[in-house]
NUSEVO-549417 format. One record per residue (C-alpha): x, y, z; residue in one letter. Coordinates in steps of 0.1 Angstrom, whole numbers, plus 5000, padded with zeros to 4 digits. Example, Ala and Ser with C-alpha at 12.3 -4.5 7.8 and 13.67 -1.06 7.14 Angstrom:
2
+------+------+------+-----+
:   c1 :   c2 :   c3 : res :
+------+------+------+-----+
: 5123 : 4955 : 5078 :   a :
: 5137 : 4989 : 5071 :   s :
+------+------+------+-----+
END
This chain:
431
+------+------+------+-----+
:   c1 :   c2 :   c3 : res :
+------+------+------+-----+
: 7835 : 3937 : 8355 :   x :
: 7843 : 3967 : 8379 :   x :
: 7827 : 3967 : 8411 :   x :
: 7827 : 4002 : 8434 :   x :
: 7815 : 4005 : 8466 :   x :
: 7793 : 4033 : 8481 :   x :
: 7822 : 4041 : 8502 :   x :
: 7847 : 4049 : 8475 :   x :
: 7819 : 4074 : 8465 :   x :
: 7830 : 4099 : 8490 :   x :
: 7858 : 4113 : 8468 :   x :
: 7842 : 4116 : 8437 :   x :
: 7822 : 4146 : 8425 :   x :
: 7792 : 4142 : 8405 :   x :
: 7801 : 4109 : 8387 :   x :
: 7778 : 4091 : 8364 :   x :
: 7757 : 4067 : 8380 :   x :
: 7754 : 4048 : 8349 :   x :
: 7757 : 4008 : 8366 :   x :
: 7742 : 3980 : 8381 :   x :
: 7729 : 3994 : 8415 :   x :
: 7725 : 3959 : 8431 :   x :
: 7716 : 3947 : 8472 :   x :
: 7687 : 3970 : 8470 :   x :
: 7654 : 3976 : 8493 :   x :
: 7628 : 3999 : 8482 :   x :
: 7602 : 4012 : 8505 :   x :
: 7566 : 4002 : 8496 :   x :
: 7551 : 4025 : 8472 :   x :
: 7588 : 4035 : 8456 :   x :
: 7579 : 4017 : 8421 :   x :
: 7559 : 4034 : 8393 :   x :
: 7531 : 4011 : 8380 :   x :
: 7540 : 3985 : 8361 :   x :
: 7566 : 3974 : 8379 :   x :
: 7563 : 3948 : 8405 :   x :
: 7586 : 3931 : 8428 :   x :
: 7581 : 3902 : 8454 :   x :
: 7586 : 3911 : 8493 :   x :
: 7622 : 3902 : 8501 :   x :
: 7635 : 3902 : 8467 :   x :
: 7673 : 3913 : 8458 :   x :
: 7664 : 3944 : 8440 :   x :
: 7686 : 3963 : 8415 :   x :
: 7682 : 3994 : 8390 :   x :
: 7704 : 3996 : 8358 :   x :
: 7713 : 4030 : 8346 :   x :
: 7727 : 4037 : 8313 :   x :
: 7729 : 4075 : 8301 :   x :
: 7717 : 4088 : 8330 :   x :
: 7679 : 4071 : 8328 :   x :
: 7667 : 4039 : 8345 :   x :
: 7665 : 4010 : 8322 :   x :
: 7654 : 3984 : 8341 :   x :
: 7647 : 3974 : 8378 :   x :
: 7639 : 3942 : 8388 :   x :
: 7651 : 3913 : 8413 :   x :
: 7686 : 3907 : 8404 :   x :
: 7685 : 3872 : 8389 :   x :
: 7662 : 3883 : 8363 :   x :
: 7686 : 3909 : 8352 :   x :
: 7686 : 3907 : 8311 :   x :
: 7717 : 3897 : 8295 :   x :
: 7727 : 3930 : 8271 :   x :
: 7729 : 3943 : 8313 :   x :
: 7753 : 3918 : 8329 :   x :
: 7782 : 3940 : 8318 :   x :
: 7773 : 3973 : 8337 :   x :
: 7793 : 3985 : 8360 :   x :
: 7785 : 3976 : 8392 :   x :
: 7776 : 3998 : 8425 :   x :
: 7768 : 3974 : 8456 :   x :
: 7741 : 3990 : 8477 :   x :
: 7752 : 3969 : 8508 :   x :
: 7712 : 3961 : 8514 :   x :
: 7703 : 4000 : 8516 :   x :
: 7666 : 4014 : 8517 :   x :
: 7656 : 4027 : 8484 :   x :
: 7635 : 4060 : 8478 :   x :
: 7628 : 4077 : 8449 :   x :
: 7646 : 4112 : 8452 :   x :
: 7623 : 4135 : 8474 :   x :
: 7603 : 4165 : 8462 :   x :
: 7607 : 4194 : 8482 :   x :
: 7568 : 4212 : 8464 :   x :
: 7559 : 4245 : 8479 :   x :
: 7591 : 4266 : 8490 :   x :
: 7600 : 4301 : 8489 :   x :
: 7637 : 4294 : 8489 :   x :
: 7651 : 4326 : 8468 :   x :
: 7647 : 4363 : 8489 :   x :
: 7668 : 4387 : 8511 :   x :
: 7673 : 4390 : 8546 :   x :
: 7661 : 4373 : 8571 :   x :
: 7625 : 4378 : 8598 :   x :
: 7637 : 4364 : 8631 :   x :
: 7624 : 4393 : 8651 :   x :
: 7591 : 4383 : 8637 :   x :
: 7594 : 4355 : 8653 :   x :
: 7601 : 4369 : 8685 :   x :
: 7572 : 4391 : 8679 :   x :
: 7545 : 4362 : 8681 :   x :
: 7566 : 4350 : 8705 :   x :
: 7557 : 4381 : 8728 :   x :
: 7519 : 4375 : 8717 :   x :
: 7514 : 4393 : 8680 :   x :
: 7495 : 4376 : 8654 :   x :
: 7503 : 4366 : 8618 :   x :
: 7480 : 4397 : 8607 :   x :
: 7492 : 4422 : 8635 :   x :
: 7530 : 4415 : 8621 :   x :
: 7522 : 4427 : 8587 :   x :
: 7502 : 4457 : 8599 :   x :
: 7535 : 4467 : 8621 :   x :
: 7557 : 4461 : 8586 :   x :
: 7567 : 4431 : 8591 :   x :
: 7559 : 4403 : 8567 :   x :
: 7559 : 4397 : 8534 :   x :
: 7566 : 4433 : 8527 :   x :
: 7597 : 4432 : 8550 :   x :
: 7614 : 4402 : 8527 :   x :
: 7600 : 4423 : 8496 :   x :
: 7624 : 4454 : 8507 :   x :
: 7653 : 4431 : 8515 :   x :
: 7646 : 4410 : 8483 :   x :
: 7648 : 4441 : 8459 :   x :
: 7677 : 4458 : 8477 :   x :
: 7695 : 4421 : 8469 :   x :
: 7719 : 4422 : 8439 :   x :
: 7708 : 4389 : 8419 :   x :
: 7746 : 4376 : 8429 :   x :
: 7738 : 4382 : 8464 :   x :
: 7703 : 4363 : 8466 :   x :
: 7717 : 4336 : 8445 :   x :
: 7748 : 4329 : 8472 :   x :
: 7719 : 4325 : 8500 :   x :
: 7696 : 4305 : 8482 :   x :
: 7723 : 4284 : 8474 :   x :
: 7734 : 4277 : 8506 :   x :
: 7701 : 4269 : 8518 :   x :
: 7697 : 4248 : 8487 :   x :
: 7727 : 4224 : 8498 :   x :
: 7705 : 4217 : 8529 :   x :
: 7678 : 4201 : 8512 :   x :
: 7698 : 4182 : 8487 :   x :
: 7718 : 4167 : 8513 :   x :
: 7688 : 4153 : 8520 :   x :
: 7683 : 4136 : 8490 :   x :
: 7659 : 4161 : 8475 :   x :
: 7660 : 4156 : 8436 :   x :
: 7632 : 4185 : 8426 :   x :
: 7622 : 4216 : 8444 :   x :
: 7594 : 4243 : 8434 :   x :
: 7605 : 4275 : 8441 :   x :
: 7584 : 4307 : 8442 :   x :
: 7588 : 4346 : 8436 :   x :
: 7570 : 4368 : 8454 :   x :
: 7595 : 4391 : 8473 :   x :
: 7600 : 4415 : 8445 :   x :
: 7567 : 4426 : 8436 :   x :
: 7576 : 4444 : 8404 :   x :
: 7583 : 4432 : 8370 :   x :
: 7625 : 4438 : 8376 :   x :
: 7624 : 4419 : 8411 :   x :
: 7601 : 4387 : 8400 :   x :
: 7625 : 4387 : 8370 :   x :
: 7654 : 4389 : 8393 :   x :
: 7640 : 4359 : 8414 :   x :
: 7631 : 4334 : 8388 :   x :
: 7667 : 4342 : 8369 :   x :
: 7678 : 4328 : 8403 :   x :
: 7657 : 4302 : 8405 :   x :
: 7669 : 4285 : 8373 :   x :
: 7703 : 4294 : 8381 :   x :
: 7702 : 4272 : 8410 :   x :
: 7687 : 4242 : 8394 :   x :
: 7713 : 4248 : 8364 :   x :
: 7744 : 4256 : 8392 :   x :
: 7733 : 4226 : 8413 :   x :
: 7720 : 4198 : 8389 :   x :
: 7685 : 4194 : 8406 :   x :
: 7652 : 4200 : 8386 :   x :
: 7638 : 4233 : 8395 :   x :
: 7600 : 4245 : 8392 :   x :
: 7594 : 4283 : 8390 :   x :
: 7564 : 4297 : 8404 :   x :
: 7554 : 4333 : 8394 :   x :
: 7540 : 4345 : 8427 :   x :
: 7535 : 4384 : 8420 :   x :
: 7499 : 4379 : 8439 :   x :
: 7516 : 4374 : 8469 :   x :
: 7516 : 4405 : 8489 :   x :
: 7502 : 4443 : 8482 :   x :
: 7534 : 4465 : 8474 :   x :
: 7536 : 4498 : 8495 :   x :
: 7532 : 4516 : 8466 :   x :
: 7504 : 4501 : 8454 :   x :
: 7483 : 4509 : 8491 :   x :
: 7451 : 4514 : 8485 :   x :
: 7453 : 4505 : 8449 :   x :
: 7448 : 4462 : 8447 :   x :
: 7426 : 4464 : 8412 :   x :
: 7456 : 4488 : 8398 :   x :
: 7484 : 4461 : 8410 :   x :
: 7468 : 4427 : 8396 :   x :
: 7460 : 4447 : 8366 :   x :
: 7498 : 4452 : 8365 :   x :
: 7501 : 4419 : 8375 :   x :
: 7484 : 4403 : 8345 :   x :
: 7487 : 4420 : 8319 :   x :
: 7526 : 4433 : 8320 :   x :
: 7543 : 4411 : 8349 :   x :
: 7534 : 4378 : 8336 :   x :
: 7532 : 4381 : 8298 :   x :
: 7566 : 4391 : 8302 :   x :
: 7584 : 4368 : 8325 :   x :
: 7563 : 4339 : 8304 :   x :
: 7581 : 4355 : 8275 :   x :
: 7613 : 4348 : 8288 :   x :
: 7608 : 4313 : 8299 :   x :
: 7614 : 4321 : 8330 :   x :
: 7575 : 4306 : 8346 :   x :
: 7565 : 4272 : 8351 :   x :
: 7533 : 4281 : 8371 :   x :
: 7514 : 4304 : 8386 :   x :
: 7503 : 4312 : 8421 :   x :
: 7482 : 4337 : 8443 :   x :
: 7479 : 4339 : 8482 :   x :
: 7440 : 4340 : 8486 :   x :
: 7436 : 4354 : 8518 :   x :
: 7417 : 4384 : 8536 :   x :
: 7451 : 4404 : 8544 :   x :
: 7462 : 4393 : 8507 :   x :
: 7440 : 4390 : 8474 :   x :
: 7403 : 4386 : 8472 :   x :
: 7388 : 4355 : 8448 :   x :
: 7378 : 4380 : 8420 :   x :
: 7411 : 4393 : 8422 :   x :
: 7423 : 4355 : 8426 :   x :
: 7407 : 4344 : 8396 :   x :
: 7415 : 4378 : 8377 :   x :
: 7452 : 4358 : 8380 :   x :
: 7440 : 4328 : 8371 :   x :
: 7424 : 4337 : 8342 :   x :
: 7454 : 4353 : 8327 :   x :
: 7476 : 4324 : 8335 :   x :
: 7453 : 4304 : 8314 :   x :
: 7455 : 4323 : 8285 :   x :
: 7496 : 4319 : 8282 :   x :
: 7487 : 4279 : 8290 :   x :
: 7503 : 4282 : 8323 :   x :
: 7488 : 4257 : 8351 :   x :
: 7477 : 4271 : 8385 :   x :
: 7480 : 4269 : 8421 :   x :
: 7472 : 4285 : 8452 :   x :
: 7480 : 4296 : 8487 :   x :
: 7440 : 4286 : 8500 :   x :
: 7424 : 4286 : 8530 :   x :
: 7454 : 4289 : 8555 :   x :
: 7437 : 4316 : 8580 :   x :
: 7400 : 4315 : 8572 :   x :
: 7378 : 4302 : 8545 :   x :
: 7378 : 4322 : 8516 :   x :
: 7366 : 4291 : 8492 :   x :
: 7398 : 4296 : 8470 :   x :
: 7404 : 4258 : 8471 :   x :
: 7367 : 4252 : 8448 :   x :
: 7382 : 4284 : 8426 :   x :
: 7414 : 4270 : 8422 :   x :
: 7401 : 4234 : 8411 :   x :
: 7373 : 4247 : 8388 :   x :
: 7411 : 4260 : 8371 :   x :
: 7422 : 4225 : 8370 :   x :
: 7448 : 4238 : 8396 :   x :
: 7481 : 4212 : 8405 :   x :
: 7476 : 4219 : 8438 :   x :
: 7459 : 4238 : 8469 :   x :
: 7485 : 4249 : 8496 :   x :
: 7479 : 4251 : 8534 :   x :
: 7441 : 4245 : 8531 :   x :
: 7438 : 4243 : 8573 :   x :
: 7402 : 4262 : 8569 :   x :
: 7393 : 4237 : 8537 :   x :
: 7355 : 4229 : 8537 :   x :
: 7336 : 4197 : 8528 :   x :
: 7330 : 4220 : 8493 :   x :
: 7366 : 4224 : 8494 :   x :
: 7374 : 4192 : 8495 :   x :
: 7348 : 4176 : 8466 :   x :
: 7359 : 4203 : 8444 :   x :
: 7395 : 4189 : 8448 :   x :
: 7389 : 4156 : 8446 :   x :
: 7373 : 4162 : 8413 :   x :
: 7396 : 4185 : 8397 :   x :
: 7426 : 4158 : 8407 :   x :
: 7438 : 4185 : 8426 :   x :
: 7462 : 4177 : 8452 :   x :
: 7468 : 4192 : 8489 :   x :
: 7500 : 4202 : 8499 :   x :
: 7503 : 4203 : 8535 :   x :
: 7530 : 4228 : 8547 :   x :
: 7536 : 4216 : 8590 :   x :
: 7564 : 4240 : 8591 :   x :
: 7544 : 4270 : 8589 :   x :
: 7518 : 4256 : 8611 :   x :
: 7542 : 4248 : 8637 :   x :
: 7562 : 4283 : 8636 :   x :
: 7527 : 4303 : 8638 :   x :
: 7516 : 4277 : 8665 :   x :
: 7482 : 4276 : 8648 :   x :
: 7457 : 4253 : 8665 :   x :
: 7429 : 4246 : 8639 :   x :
: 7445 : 4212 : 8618 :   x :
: 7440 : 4205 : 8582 :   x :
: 7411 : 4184 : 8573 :   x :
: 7433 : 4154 : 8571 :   x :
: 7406 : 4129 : 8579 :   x :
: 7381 : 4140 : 8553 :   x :
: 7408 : 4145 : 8528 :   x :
: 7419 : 4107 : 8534 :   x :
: 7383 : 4100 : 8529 :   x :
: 7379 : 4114 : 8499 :   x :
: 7411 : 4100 : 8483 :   x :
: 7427 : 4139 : 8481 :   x :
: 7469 : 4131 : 8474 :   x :
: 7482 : 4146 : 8501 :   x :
: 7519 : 4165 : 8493 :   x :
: 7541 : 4175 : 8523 :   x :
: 7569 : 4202 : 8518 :   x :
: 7589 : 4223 : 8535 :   x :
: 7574 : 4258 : 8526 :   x :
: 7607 : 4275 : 8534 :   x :
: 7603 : 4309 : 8538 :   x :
: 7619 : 4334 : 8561 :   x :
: 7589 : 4347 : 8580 :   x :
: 7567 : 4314 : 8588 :   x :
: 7589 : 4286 : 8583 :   x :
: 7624 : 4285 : 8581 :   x :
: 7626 : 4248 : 8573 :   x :
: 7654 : 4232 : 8557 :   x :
: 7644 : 4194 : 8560 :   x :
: 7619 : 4179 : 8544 :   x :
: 7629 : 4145 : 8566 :   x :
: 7618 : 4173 : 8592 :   x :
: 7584 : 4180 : 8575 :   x :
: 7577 : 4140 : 8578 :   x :
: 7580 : 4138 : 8613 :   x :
: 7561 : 4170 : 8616 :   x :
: 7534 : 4160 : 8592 :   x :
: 7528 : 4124 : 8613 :   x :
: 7533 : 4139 : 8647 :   x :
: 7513 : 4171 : 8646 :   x :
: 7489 : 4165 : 8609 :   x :
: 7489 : 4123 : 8620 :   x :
: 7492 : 4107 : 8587 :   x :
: 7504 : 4075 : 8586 :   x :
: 7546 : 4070 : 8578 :   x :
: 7532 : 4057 : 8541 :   x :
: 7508 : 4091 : 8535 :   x :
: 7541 : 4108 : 8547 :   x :
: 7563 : 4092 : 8523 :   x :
: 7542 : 4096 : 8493 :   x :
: 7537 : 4132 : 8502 :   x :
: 7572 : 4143 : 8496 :   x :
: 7578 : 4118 : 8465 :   x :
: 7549 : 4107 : 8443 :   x :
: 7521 : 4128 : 8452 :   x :
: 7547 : 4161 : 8453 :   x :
: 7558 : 4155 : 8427 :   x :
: 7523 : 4154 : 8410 :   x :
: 7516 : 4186 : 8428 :   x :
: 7545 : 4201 : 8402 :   x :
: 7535 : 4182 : 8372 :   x :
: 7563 : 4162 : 8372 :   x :
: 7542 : 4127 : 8377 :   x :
: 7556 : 4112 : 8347 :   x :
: 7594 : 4122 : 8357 :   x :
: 7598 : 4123 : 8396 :   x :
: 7580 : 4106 : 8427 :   x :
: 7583 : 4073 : 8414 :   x :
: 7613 : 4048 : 8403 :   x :
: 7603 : 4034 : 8366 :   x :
: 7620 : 4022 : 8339 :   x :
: 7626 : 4053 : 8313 :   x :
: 7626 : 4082 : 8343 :   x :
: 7656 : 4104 : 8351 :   x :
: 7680 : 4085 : 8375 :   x :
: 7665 : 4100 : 8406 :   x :
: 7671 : 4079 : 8434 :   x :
: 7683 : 4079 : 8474 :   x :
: 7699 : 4051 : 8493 :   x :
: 7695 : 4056 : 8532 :   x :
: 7715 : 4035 : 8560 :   x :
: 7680 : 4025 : 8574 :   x :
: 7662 : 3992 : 8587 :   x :
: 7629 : 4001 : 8580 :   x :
: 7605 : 4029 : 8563 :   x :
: 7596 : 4040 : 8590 :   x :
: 7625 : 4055 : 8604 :   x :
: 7629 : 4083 : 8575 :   x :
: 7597 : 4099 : 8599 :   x :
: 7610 : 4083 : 8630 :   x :
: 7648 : 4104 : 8635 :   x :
: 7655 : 4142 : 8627 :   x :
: 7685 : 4157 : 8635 :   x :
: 7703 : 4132 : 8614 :   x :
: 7712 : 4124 : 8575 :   x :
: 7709 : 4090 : 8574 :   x :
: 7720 : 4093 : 8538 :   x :
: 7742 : 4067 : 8522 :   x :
: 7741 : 4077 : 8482 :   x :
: 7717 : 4105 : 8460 :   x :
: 7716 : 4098 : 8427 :   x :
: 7703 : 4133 : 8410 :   x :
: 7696 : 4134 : 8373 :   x :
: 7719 : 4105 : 8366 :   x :
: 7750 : 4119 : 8388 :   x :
: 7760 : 4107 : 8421 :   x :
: 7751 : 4139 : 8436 :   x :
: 7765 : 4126 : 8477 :   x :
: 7776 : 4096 : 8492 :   x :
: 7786 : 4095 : 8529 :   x :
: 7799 : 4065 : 8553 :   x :
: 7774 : 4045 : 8570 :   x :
: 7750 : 4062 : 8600 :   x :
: 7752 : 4050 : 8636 :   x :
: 7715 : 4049 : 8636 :   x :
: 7716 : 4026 : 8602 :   x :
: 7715 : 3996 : 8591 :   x :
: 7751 : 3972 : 8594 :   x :
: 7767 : 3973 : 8555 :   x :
+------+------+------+-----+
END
């Protein structure tokens, strides 16, 4: 019986992870249902062809398992592999003298009106060879895997014509192809007004739904579909105009709701059965009950909030109340938050939106990966799921919203492969 350590890892690219991962400690909430463990136990998965087969403590491991290779953990902390749910990760350029505009006192609104904005990303997205925006995205990919993200939505919305949208979601599955991570495309044509479509909304969604998204459905290349509902972007007829032909092609729905004033997209969205409501800092008590009982789940996005240095908080309280799953992602975009750590968006989300470490934890595993529909896959360890799994040179929970700056990161296992494995942190637990 071989026996490899996480160390000898280092060298290796992308081997199976098929073995006996053994002197394990998952965090509480890590296990699908079903599975149960008691507190203190010598935990283990088994992986054979790249799936979980079994987890348990190790002395109950079944005897067609004993022979497995063996992978010794070293008493590591044990997360399912994050979900990175709401990002805008594929586009051209870059806005950093936006930010020094609302640094110098301009508003979110006044931006766009000066150029800037989403229309700013849309010119630099569509003068982008699809090479060129898959080199970038690529690279800013790498950051969040390092991390031990294991699934990541990511969103059109900077081309804003049937050859740009293509372009981006053609990029978008070429990254989760290139880089062995499972990849969610979001057809976001609703996301902006194009210049040449001023004056003309009804004329653009009309484009929009009935050319745009048949198409790129066509092709495989949408997993969802998404508007931004907001006074300097679509209206909720407009909104639901979307909606409904997403609906027809069997496509589920989501939506950018509520960020700078109440618009009531978040009931709209949820009487669409939509996976999720993003931003939602304006959400109402209607809001909210809608959500609830559509199963809809919230997606809380800190890194815009903290770039635009918005004041009025998410109803975090009420959603808690209510029992709304609360996601947490990244939202990386280049105009409002150019986040590339979700370990970031944990801290941010307990320190500025004060969830508890545990609300935290299940917002960028379980309940993000219910925002995407991948429940029955991702978010969860259980026997039967994809291999997706992070070991992290920690003491406690706690600590993966406690530190940033840092990659505590022992071992990702990604879709069956170990993906990275690193030496020990200074800030970790003794191996």
């Amino acid at each position: 019986m071989t026996t490899a350590s996480t160390a000898s890892m280092v060298s290796t690219a992308g081997p199976s992870a098929d073995g006996l991962w053994e002197h394990l400690r998952f965090i509480p909430g890590a296990l699908a249902s079903g599975v149960d463990l008691p507190a203190g136990a010598h935990a283990a998965i088994a992986v054979t062809q790249g799936r979980i087969r079994w987890i348990g403590e190790r002395g109950a491991l079944p005897a067609d398992l004993q022979a497995l290779p063996r992978f010794d953990g070293g008493g590591a902390l044990v997360t399912p592999g994050l979900v990175d749910c709401h990002t805008h990760l594929v586009y051209g350029g870059q806005r950093a003298n936006e930010f020094a505009m609302r640094l110098a006192g301009a508003s979110y609104e006044e931006v766009a009106q000066a150029g800037g904005g989403i229309v700013a990303s849309v010119r630099a997205t569509r003068e982008a060879s699809e090479d060129e925006l898959f080199a970038s995205a690529s690279r800013r990919l790498e950051n969040l895997l390092a991390e031990g993200v294991c699934a990541i939505e990511i969103k059109s919305g900077y081309g804003l014509a049937l050859a740009h949208e293509r372009k981006q979601l053609r990029v978008a599955r070429r990254l989760g192809e290139a880089h062995g991570v499972t990849v969610r495309t979001t057809f976001l044509g609703a996301h902006a007004l194009p210049p040449e479509y001023t004056g003309r909304s009804q004329a653009y969604i009309d484009l929009v739904c009935q050319e745009m998204l048949p198409a790129l459905a066509a092709e495989g290349l949408v997993d969802a579909v998404d508007v931004f509902c907001e006074r300097i972007a679509f209206s909720l007829a407009e909104t639901e105009q979307v909606f409904r032909a997403a609906q027809a092609l069997g496509l589920p729905v989501k939506l950018h709701a509520e960020q700078l004033s109440d618009m009531g997209g978040a009931a709209l969205a949820a009487r669409y059965g939509a996976l999720s409501c993003d931003h939602i800092e304006h959400l109402s008590p209607a809001g909210i009950e809608a959500m609830r009982a559509a199963g809809t789940v919230a997606v809380l996005l800190p890194g815009a909030y903290y770039t635009l240095r918005d004041t009025h908080l998410p109803p975090i309280q009420e959603l808690r109340a209510a029992g709304v799953p609360m996601a947490v992602s990244t939202d990386h975009n280049p105009g409002t938050s150019p986040a590339l750590s979700l370990l970031l968006m944990v801290n941010m989300a307990c320190t500025l939106f004060r969830l508890t470490v545990p609300e935290a934890l299940a917002g960028v595993t379980r309940h993000a990966a219910r925002a995407l529909g991948l429940q029955d896959t991702h978010g969860a360890l259980g026997v039967d799921r994809p291999a997706n799994f992070v070991l992290w040179d920690l003491q406690e929970a706690a600590e993966l919203a406690y530190w940033f700056g840092q990659r505590p990161v022992r071992a990702i296992v990604r879709q069956g492969r170990i993906a990275s494995a690193s030496a020990p942190s200074a800030c970790g637990a003794s191996v």
